[in-house]
SERO-336801 format. One record per residue: residue in three letters; z, y, x of N, C-alpha, C in turn. Coordinates in pm, whole numbers, padded with zeros to 5 digits, always signed. Each point is the difference from the previous one (the first is absolute). Example, Ala and Ser with C-alpha at 12.3 -4.5 7.8 and 13.67 -1.06 7.14 Angstrom:
ALA+00780-00569+01319+00000+00119-00089+00000+00120+00090
SER-00072+00105-00035+00006+00119+00082+00073+00109-00077
END
This chain:
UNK-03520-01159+03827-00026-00010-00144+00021-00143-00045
UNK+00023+00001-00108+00086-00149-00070-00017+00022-00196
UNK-00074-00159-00030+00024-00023-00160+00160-00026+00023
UNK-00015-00067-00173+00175-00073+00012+00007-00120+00030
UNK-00150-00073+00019-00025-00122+00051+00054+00031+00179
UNK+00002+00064+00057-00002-00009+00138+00124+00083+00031
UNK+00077+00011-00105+00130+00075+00002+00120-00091+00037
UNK+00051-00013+00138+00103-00091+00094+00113+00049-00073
UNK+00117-00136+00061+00157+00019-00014-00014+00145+00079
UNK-00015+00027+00125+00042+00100+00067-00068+00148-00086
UNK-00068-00039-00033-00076+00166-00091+00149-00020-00066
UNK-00002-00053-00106+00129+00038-00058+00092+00008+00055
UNK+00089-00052+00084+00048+00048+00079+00045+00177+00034
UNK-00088+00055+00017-00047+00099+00017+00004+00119-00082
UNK-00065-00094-00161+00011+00078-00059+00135+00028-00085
UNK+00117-00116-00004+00099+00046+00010+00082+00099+00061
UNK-00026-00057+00103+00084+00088+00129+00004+00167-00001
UNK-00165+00023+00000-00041+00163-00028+00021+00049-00121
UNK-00031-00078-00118+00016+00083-00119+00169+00022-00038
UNK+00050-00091+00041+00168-00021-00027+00043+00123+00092
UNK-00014+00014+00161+00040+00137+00075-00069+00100-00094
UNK-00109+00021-00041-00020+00137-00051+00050+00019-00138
UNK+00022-00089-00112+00095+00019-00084+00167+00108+00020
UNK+00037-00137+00140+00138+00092+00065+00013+00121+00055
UNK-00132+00066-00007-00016+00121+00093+00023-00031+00184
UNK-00034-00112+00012+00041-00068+00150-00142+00063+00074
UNK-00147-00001-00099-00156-00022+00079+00000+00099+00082
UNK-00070+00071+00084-00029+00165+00054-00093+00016-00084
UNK-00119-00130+00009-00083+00053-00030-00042-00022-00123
UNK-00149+00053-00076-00018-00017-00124-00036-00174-00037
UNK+00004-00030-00101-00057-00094-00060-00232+00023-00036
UNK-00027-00106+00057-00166+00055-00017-00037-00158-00098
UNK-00046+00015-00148-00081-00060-00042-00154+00009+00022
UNK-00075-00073-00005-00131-00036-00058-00073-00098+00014
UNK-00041-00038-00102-00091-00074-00075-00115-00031-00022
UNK-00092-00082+00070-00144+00062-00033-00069-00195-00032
UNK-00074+00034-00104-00078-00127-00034-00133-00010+00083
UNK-00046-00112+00036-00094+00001+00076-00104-00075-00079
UNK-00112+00052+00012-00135+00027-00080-00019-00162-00038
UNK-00024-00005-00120-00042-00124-00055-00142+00025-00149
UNK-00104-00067+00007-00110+00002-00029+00003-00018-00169
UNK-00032+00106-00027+00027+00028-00220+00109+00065+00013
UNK+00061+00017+00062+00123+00050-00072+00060+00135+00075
UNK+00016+00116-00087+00031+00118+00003+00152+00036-00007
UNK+00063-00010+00145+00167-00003-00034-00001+00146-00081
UNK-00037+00077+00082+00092+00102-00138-00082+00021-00111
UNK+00014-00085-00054-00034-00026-00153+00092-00117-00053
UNK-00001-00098+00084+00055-00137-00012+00151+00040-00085
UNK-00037-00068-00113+00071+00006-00126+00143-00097-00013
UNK+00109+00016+00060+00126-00097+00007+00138-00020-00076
UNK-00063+00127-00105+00083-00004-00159+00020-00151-00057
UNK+00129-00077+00020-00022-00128-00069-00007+00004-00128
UNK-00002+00134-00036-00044+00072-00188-00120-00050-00040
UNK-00113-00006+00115-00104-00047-00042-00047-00075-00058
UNK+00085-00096+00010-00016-00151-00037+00078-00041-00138
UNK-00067-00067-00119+00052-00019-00115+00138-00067+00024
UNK+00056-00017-00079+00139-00090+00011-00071-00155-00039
UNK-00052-00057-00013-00074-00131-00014-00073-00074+00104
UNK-00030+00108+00140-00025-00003+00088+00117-00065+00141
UNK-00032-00153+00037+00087-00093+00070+00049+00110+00137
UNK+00113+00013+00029+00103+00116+00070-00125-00053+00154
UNK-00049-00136-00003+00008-00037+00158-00150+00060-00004
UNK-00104-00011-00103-00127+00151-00041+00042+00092+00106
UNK+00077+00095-00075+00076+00076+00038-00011+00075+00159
UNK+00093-00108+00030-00002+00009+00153-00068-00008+00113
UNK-00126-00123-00057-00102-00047+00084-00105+00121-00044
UNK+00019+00089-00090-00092+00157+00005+00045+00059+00115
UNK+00129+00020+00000+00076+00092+00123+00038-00029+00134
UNK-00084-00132+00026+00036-00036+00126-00084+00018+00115
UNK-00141+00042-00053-00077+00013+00095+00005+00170+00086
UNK+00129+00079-00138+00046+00137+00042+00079-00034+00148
UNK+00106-00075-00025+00091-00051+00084-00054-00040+00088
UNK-00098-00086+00073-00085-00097+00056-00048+00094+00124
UNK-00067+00095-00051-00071+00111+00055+00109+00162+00109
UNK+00137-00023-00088+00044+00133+00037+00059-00074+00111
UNK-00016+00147+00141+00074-00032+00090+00077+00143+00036
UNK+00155-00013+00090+00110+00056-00023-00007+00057+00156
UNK+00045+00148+00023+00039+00031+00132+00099+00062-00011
UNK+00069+00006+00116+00082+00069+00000+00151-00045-00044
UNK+00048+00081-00098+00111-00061-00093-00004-00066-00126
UNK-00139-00010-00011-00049-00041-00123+00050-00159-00002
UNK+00007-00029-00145+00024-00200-00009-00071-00057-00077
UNK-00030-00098-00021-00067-00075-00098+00088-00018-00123
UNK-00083+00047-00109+00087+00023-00129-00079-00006-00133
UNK+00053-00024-00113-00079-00002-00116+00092+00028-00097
UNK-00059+00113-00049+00111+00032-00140-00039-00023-00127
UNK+00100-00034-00107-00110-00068-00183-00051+00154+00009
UNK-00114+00061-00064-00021+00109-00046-00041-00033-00127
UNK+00110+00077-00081-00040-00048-00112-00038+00162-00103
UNK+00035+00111+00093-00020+00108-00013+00112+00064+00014
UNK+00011+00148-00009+00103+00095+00040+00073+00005-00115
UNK+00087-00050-00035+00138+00006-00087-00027-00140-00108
UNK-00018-00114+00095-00049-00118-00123+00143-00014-00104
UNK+00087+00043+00050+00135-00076-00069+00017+00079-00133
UNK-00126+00101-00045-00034+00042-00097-00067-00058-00093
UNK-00078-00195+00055-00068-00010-00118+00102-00145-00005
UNK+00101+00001+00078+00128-00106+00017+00079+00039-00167
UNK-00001+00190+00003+00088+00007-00139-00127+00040-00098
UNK-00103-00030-00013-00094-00012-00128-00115+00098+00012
UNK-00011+00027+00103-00132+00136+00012-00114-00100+00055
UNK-00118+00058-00099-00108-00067+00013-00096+00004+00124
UNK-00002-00107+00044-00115+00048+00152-00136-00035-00001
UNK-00061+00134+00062-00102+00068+00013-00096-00014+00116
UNK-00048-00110+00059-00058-00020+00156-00155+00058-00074
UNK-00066+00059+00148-00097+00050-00061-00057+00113+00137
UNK-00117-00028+00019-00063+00117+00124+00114-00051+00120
UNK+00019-00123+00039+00103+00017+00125+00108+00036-00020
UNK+00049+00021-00087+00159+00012-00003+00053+00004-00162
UNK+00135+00014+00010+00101-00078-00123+00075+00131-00067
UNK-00027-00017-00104+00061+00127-00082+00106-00099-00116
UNK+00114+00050-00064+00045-00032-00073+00046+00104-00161
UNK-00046-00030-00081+00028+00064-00103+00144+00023-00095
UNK-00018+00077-00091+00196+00025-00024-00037-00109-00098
UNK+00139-00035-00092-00004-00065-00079-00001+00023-00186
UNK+00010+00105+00043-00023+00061-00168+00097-00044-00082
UNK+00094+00128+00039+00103+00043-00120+00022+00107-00015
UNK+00089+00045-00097-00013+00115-00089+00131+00089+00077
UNK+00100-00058+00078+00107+00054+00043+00045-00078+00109
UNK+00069+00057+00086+00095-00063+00129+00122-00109-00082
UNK+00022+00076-00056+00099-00102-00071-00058-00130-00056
UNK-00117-00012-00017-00020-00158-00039-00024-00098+00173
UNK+00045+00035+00055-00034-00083+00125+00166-00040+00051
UNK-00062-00112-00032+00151-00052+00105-00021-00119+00124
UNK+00015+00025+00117-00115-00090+00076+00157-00124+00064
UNK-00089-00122+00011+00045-00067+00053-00086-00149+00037
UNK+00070-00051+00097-00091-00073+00097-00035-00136-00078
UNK-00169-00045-00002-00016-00112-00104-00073-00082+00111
UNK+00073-00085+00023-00051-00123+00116-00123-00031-00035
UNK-00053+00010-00170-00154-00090-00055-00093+00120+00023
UNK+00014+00130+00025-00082+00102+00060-00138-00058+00022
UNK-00095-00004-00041-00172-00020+00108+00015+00041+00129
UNK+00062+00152+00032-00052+00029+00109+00051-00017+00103
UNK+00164+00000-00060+00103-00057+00083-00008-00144+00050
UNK-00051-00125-00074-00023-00060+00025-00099-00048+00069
UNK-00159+00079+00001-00090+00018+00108+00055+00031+00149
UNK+00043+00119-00027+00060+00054+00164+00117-00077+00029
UNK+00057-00071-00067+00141-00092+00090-00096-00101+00051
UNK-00114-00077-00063-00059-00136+00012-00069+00063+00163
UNK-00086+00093-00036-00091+00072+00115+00100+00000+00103
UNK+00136+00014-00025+00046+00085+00127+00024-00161+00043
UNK+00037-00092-00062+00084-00129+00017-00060-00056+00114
UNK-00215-00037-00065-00090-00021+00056-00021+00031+00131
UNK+00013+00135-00014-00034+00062+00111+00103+00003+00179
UNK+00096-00044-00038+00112-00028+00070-00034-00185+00077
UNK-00005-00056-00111-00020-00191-00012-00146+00028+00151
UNK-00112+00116-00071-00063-00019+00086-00044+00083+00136
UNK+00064+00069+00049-00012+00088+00093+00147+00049+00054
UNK+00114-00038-00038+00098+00022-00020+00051-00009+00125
UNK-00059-00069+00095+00100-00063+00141-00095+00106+00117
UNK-00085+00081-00027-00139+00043+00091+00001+00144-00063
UNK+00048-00002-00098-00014+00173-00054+00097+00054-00091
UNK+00042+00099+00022+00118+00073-00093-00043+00043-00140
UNK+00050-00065-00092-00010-00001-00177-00007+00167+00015
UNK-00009+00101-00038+00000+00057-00048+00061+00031-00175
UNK+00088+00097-00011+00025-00009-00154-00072+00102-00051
UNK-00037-00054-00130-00043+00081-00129+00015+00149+00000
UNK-00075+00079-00077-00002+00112-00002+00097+00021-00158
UNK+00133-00013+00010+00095-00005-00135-00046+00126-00079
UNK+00057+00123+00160-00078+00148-00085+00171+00070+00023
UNK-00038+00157-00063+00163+00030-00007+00019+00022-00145
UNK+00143+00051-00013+00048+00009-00154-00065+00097-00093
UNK-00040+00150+00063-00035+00024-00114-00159-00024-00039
UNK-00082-00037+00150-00157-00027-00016-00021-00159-00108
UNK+00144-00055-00006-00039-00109-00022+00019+00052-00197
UNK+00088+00106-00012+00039+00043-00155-00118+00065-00024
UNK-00048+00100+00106-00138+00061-00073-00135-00134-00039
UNK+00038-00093+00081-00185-00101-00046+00052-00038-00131
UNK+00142-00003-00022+00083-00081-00109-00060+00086-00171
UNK+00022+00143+00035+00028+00109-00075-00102+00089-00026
UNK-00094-00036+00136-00114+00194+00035+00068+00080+00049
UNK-00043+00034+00120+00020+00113+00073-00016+00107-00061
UNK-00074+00058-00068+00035+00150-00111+00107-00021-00115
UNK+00009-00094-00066+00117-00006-00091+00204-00052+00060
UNK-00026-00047+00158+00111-00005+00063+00023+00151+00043
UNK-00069+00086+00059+00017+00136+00011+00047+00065-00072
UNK-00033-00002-00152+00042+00060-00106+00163-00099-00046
UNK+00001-00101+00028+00162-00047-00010+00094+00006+00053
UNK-00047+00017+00157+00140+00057+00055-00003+00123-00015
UNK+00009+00093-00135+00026+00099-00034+00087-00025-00132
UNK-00093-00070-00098-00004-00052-00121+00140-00105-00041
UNK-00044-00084+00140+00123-00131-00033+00073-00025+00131
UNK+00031+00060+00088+00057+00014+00127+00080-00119+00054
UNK+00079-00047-00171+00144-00076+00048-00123-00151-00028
UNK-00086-00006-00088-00053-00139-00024-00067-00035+00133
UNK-00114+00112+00056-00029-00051+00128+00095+00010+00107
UNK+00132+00027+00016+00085-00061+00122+00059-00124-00056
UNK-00024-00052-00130+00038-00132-00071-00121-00114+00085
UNK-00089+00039-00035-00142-00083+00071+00015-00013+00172
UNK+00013+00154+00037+00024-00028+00149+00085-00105+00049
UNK+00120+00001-00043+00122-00108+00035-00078-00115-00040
UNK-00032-00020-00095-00053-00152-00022-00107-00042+00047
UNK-00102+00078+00067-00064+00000+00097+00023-00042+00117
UNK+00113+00082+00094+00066-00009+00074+00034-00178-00015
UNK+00055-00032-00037+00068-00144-00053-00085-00087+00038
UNK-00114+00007-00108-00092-00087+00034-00098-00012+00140
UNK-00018+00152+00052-00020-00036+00110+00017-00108+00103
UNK+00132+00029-00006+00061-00107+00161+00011-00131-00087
UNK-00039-00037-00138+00042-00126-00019-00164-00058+00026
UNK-00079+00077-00005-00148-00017+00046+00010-00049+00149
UNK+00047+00071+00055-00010+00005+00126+00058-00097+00073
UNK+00145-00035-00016+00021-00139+00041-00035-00085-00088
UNK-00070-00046-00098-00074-00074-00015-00107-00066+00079
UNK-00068+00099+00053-00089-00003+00047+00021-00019+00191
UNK+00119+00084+00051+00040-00006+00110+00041-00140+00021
UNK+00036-00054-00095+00073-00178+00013-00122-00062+00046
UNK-00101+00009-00067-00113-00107+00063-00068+00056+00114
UNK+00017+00116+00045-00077+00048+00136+00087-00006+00106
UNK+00143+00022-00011+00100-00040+00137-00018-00125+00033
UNK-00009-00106-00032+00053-00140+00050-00137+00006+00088
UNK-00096+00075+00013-00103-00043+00123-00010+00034+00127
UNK+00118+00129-00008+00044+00003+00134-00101+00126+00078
UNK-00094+00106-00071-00047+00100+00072+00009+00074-00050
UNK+00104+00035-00010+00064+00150-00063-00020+00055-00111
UNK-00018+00089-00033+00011+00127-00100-00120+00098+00016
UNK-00072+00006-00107-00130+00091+00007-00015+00057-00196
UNK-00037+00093+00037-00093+00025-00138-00118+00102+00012
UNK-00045+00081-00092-00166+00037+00033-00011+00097+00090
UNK+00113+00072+00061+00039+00103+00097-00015-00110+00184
UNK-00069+00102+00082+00025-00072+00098+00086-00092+00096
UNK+00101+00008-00073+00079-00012+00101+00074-00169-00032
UNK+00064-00058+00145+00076-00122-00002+00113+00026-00018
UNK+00091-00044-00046+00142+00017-00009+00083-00199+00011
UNK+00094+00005+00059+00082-00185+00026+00079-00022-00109
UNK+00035+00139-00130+00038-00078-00139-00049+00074-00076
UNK+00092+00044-00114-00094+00059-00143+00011+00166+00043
UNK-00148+00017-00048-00080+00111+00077-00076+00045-00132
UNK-00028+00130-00034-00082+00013-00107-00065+00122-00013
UNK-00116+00061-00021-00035+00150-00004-00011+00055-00140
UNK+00158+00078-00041+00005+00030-00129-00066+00141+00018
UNK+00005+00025-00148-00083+00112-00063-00009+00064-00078
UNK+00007+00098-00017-00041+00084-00188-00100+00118+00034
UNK-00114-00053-00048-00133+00081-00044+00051+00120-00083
UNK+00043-00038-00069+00035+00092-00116+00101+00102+00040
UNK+00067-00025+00128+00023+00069+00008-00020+00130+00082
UNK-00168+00025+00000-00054+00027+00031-00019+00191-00105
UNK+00014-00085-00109+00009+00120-00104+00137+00062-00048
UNK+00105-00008+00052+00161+00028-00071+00054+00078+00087
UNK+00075+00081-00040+00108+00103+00096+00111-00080+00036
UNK+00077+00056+00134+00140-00099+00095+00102-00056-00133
UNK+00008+00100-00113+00096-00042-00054-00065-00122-00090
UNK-00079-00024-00044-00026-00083-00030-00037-00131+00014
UNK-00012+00023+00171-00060-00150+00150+00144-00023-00004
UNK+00105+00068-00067+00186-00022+00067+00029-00105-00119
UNK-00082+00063-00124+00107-00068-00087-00100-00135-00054
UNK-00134-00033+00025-00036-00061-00043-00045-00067+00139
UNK-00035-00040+00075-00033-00039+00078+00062-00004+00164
UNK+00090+00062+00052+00079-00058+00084+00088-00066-00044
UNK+00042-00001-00109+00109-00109-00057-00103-00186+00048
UNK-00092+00017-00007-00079-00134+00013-00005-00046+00153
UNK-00018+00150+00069-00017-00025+00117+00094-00042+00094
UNK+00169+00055-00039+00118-00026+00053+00029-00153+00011
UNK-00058-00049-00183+00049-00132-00003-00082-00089+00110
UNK-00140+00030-00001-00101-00090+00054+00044-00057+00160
UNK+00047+00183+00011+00008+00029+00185+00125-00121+00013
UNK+00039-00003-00050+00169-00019+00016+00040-00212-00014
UNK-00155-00003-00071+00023-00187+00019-00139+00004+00157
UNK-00123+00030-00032-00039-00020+00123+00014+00024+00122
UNK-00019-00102+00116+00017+00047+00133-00064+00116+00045
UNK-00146+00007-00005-00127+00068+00005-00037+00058-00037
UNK+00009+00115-00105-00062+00085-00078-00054+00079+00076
UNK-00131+00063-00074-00071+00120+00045-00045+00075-00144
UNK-00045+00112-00003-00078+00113-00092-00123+00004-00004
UNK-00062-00060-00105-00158+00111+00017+00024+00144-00063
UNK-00010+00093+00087+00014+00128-00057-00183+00044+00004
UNK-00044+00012-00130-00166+00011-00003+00007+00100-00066
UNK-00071+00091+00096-00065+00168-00071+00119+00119+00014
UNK-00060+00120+00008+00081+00114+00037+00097+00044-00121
UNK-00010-00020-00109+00107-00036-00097+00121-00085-00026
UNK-00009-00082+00126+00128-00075+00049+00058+00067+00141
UNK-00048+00124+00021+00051+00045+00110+00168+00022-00048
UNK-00015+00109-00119+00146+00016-00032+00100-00074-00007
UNK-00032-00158+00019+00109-00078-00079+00040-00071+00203
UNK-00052+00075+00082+00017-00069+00123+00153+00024+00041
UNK+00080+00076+00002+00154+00000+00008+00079-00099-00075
UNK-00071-00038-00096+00074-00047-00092+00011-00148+00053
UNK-00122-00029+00045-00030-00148+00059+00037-00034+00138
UNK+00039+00185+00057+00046-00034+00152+00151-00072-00066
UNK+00017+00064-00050+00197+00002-00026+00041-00176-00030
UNK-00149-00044-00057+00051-00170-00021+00057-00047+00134
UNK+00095-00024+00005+00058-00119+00080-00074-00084+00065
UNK-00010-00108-00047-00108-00134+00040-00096-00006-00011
UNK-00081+00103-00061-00147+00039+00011-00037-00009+00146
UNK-00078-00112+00057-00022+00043+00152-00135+00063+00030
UNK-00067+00015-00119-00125+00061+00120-00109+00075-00139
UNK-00067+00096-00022-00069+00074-00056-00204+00011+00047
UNK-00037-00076-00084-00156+00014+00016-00044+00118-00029
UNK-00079+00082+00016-00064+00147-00046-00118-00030-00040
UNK-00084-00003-00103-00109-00011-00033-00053+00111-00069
UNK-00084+00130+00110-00006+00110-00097-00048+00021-00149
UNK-00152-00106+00022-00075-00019-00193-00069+00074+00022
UNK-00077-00031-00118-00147+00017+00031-00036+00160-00007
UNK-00078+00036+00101-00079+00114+00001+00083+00077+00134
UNK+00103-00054+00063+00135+00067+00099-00075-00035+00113
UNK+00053+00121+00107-00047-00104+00144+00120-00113-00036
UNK-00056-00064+00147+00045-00118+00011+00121+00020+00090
UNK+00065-00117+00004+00202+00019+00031-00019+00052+00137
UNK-00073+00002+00051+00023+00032+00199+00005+00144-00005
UNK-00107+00116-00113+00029+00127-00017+00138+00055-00054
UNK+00102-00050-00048+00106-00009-00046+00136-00051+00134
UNK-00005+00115+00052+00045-00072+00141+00203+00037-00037
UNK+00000+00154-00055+00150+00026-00079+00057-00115-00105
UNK-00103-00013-00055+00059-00088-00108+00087-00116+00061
UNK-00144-00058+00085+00033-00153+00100+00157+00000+00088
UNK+00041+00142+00044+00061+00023+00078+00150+00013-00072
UNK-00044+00085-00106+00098-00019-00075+00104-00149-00082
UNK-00103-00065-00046+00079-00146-00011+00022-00071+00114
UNK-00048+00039+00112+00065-00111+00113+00174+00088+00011
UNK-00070+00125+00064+00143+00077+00023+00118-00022-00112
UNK-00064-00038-00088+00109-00021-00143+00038-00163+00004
UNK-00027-00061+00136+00077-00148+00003-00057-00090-00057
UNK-00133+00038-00048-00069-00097-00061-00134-00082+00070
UNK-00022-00118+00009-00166-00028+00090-00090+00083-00119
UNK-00113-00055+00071-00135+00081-00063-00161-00072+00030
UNK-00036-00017-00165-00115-00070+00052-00128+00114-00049
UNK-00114-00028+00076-00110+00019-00081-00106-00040+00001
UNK-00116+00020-00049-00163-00051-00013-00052+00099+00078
UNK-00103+00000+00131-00039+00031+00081-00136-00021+00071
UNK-00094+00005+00045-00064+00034+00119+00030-00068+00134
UNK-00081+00019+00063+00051-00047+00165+00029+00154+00048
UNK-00072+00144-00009+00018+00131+00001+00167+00025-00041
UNK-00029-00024-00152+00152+00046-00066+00136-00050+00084
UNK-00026-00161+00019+00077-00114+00092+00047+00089+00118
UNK-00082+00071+00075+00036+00034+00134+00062+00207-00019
UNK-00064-00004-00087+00052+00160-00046+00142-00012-00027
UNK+00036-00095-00098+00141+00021-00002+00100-00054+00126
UNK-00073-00101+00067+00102-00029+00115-00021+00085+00098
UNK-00069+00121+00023-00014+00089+00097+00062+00080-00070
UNK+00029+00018-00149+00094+00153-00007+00159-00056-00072
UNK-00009-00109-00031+00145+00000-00068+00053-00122+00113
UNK-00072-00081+00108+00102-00096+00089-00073-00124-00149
UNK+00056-00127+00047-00035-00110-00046+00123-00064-00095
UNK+00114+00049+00061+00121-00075-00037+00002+00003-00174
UNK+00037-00109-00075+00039+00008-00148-00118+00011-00075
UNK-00137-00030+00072-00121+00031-00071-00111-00172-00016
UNK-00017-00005-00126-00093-00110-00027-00133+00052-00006
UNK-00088+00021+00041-00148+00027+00020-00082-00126-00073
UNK-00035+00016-00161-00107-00107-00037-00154+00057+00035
UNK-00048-00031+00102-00151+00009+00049-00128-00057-00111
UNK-00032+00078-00046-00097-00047-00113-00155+00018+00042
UNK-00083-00097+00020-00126+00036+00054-00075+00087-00099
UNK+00044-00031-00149-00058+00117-00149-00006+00093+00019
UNK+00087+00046+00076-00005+00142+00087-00050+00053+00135
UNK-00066-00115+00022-00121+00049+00110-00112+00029-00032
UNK-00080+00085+00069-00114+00039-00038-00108-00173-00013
UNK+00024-00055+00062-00042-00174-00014+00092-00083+00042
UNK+00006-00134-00143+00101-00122+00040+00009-00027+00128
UNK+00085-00013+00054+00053-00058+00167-00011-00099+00036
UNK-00116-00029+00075-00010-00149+00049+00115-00075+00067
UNK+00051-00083+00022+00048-00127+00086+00063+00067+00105
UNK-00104+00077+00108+00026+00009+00076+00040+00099+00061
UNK-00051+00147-00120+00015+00089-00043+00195+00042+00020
UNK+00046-00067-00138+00151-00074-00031+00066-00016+00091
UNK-00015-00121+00090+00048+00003+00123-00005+00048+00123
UNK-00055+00093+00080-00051+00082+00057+00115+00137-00060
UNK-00002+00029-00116+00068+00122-00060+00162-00027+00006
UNK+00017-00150-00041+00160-00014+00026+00031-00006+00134
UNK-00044-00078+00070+00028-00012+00128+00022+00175+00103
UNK-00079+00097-00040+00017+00087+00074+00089+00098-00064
UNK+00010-00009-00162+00111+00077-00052+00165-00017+00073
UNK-00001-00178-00025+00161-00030+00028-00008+00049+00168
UNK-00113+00007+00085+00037+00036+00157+00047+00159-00036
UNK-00066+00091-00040+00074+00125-00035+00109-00015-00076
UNK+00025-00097-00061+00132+00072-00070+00102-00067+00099
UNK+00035-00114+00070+00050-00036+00124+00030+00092+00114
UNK-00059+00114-00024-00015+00120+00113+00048+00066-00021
UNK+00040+00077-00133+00084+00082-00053+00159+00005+00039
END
């Protein structure tokens, strides 16, 4: 067990070496995260609040950080896990980048539409004097200057195209437009699309020059630009409509990054899974069933199905779930995120290690 204080050249090392073979489909075996903070006196990690939403914009960025460091300070990594920190500025911030109002509040970040009367009054484009944009470039800047050589930046949670049009619009009145105004919201998507990646290397410019790769709020390491795209929304739409409004975003995305992956969240994104095998450069598909589902290890067809379809595969897990799927589907092409939230009690120290150590001897055996 290891902070990122006690994290060697040779750990990295390492963690190149392995995460780069299992990218290539080179690993046998699976990839094993986890994470576990070790007990510190007042403070309730899962509660521990790391929305940099929280904090007013008047509030000095280095505030900020010295809130979130005693998160960092505390977590230690087994396995395949790395030392990492991502801005969280919430799930689709690059929504309050084009004018949607944000909402921090109970632990987490909501963003509101912006109130207009039609799709047609929106025409989005990228404004360097942004608040929020300018918070999360400074945060991310900060955050690099100071941890930058010992831990992997993590990027922003940008969001995808159309989750980022519904915080823009409302999710009940975007429903009713791609009926209503079909051609205005594939007008928004593209310019969405656009602004995306100009977000993104923005932001990728000040996190490469430190030299530990590629991360964002998804587990995983990647050695260049790596990202876990998404559409919530599309969660609610039929194939023909994930075709015409939303793989158009995904083709472009796949097609500049090295790294891409899917959050595919909830059984309403089951249908759109061919569609996402068929991407090209898409390399790897998260399953996150949502709330009220068993959990991904009962889903053993599904799992089987996106590997067999050429794709890796991650999920949120158990130490149970962890070993269920490498006893029925083999290890190969599989990321296992080990979450102690999902133990009947947080996992001690030793707990953690003890559990990795005897997982990777079984999966070595296989």
């Amino acid at each position: 067990m290891t902070n990122y204080r006690q994290f060697t050249g040779a750990d990295w090392q390492r963690i190149e070496r392995d995460w780069s073979a299992w990218w290539r489909g080179e690993l046998a075996r699976p990839m094993v995260v986890l994470e576990v903070h070790e007990p510190r006196p007042g403070i309730d990690w899962c509660t521990f609040d790391t929305f940099v939403t929280q904090f007013g914009p008047d509030v000095p960025v280095d505030v900020v950080l010295d809130h979130l460091q005693p998160s960092l300070d505390a977590l230690h990594y087994f396995g395949d896990a790395f030392p990492k920190w991502w801005v969280n500025g919430g799930a689709g911030i690059m929504a309050a980048f084009l004018g949607a109002r944000v909402d921090h509040q109970n632990g987490t970040t909501w963003f509101h539409e912006i109130g207009v009367s039609s799709l047609a009054e929106i025409n989005l484009a990228f404004d360097p004097d942004n608040a929020w944009w300018q918070r999360i470039y400074t945060i991310t800047q900060a955050a690099v200057e100071r941890w930058g050589t010992d831990v992997t930046i993590g990027m922003t949670d940008l969001g995808g195209n159309m989750d980022i049009l519904a915080s823009l619009r409302g999710t009940q009145q975007l429903l009713l437009d791609l009926y209503d105004m079909p051609d205005e919201v594939e007008r928004l998507c593209q310019q969405i699309t656009a602004l995306w990646w100009q977000y993104y290397e923005e932001l990728d410019a000040l996190i490469q020059p430190a030299g530990r790769g590629s991360a964002c709020w998804g587990p995983f390491w990647a050695p260049a630009r790596s990202y876990m795209l998404q559409s919530d929304f599309a969660y609610m739409i039929s194939p023909d409509m994930f075709e015409r409004f939303v793989l158009p975003d995904l083709l472009a995305l796949c097609a500049k990054l090295d790294y891409p992956f899917y959050h595919m969240d909830g059984i309403g994104q089951i249908r759109h899974l061919d569609a996402l095998l068929a991407i090209p450069n898409l390399r790897g598909i998260q399953w996150q069933p949502g709330d009220g589902q068993p959990t991904a290890d009962n889903w053993l067809d599904l799992l089987r199905r996106i590997r067999d379809g050429g794709k890796l595969c991650q999920v949120y897990v158990n130490r149970e779930g962890a070993y269920r799927i490498l006893r029925e589907l083999g290890g190969r092409g599989f990321l296992f995120h080990v979450l102690d939230t999902l133990e009947a009690e947080p996992l001690t120290l030793a707990e953690a290690e003890a559990f990795v150590e005897d997982f990777q001897a079984e999966a070595a055996r296989q």
